[in-house]
NUTORKE-888675 format. One record per residue (C-alpha): y negated, x, z negated. Coordinates in steps of 0.1 Angstrom, whole numbers, padded with zeros to 4 digits. Each point is the difference from the previous one (the first is absolute). Example, Ala and Ser with C-alpha at 12.3 -4.5 7.8 and 13.67 -1.06 7.14 Angstrom:
2
{site {0045; 0123; -0078}} {site {-0034; 0014; 0007}} 
//
This chain:
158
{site {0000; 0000; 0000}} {site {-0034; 0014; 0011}} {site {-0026; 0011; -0026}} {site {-0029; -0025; -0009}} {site {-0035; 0019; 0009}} {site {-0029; -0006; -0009}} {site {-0032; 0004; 0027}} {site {-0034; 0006; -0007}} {site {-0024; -0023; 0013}} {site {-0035; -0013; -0012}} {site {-0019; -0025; 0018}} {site {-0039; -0008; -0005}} {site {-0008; -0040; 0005}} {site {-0038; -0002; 0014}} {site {-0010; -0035; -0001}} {site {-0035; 0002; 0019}} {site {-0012; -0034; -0011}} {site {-0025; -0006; -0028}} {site {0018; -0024; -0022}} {site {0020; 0031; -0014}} {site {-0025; 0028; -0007}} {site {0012; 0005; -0032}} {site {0034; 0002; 0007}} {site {-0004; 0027; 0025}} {site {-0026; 0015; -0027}} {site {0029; -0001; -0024}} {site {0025; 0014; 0024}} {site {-0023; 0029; 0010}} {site {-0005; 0010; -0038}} {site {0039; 0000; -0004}} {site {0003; 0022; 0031}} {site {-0024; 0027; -0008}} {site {0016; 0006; -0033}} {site {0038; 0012; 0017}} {site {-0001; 0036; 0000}} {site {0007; 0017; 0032}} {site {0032; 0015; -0010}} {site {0015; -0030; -0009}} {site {-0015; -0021; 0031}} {site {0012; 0037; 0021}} {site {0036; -0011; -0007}} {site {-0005; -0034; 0018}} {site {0015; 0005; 0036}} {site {-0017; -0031; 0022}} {site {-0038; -0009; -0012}} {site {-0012; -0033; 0023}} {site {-0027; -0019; -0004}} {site {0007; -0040; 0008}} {site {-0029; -0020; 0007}} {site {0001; -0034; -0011}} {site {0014; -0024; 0025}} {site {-0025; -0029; 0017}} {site {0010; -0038; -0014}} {site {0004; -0011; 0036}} {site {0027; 0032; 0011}} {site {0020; -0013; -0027}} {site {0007; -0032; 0018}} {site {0003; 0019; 0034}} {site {0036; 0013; 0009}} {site {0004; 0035; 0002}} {site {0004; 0026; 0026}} {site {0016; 0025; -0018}} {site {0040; 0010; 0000}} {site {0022; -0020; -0016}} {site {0012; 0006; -0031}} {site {0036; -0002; 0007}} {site {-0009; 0027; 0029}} {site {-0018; 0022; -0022}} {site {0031; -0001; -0027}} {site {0023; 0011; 0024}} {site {-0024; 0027; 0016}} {site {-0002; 0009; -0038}} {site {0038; 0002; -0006}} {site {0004; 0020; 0032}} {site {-0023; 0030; -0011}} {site {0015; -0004; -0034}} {site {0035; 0009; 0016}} {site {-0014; 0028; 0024}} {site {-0013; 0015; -0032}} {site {0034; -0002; -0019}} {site {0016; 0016; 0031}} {site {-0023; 0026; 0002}} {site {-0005; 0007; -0033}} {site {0024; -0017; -0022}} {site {-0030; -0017; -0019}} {site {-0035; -0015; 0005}} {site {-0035; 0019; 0008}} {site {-0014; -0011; -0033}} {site {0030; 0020; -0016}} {site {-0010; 0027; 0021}} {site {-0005; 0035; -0018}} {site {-0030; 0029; 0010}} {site {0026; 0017; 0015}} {site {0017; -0025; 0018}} {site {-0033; -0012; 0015}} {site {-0011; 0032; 0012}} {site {0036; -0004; 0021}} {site {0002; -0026; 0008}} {site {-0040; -0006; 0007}} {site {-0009; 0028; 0022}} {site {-0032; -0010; 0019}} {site {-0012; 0015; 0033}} {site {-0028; 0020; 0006}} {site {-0018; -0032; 0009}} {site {0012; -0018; -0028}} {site {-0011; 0033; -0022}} {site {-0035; 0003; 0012}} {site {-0003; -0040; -0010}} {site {0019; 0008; -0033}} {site {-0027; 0030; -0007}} {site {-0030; -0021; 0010}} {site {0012; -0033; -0027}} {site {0006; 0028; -0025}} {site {-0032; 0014; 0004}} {site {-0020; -0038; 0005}} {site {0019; -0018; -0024}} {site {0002; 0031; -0024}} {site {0038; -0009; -0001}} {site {0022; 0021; -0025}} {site {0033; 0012; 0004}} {site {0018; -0031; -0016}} {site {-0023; -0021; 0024}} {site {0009; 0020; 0030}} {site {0038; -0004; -0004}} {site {-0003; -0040; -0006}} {site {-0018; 0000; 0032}} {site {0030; 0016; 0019}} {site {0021; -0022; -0020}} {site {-0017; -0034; 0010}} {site {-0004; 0021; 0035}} {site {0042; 0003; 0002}} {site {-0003; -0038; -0012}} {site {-0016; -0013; 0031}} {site {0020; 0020; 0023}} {site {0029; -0015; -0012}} {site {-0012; -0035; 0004}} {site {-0014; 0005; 0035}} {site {0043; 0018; 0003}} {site {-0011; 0035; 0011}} {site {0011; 0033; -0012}} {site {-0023; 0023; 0001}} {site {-0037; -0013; -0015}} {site {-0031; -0003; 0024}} {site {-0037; 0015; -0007}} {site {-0005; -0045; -0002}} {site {0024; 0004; -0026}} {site {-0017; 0020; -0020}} {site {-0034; -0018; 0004}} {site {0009; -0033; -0007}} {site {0016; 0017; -0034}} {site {-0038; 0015; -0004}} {site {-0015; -0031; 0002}} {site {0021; -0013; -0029}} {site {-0015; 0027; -0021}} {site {-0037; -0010; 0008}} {site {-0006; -0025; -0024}} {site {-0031; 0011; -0025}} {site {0006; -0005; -0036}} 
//
């Protein structure tokens, strides 16, 4: 029987509208006091705006969720082949194996580290989340579009 894992994720809720100032004022306070170490070890940081009254009524567009759970189980099996366990379970080591980017993918590592003042811990959670997506799109090897899509999931401002 696999091994439960836990992921990192942290999403921020913007609700632009004026009835909930002090909500958000509330939410802001709460976010500036998490130290960066602790919010460091968080691997996908999104913020989610609040969602229009009449889009809720509106069917969506997006993939269906039975689609997306099997996409999902697929790239959880190409990992177990590969690896005999999941990317979050991955070690330093075994990302720097199995996570080896490009020189293209290097120069767009070097230039989030330097932007984003990334550290080391952040650096391998973006390869991680990187290997992640390549998965679920089924390809071996990850892309430089890879590796910036796992970027922007460490752009959210605390």
């Amino acid at each position: 029987m696999a091994k439960k894992q836990r992921v990192s994720a942290h999403a921020v809720i913007t609700d632009t509208s004026t009835a909930n100032a002090a909500a958000r004022r509330i939410r802001s306070r709460a976010t500036a006091a998490r130290s960066p170490a602790r919010l460091d070890r968080i691997d996908i940081q999104i913020e989610v705006t609040a969602v229009p009254q009449d889009d809720l009524l509106n069917k969506a567009d997006g993939e269906a969720s039975v689609d997306l759970q099997a996409r999902v189980e697929i790239a959880r099996q190409r990992q177990l082949a590969r690896q005999d366990k999941a990317n979050a379970q991955l070690s330093v080591t075994e990302i720097d194996a199995l996570c080896t980017p490009d020189e293209q993918e290097v120069a767009l590592l070097q230039q989030a580290i330097s932007r984003l003042n990334l550290s080391a811990r952040a650096y391998h959670r973006v390869l991680k989340v990187a290997r992640t997506i390549a998965d679920l799109e089924g390809n071996n090897d990850i892309a430089t579009r890879h590796i910036a899509e796992a970027v922007q999931y460490r752009r959210l401002n605390f």
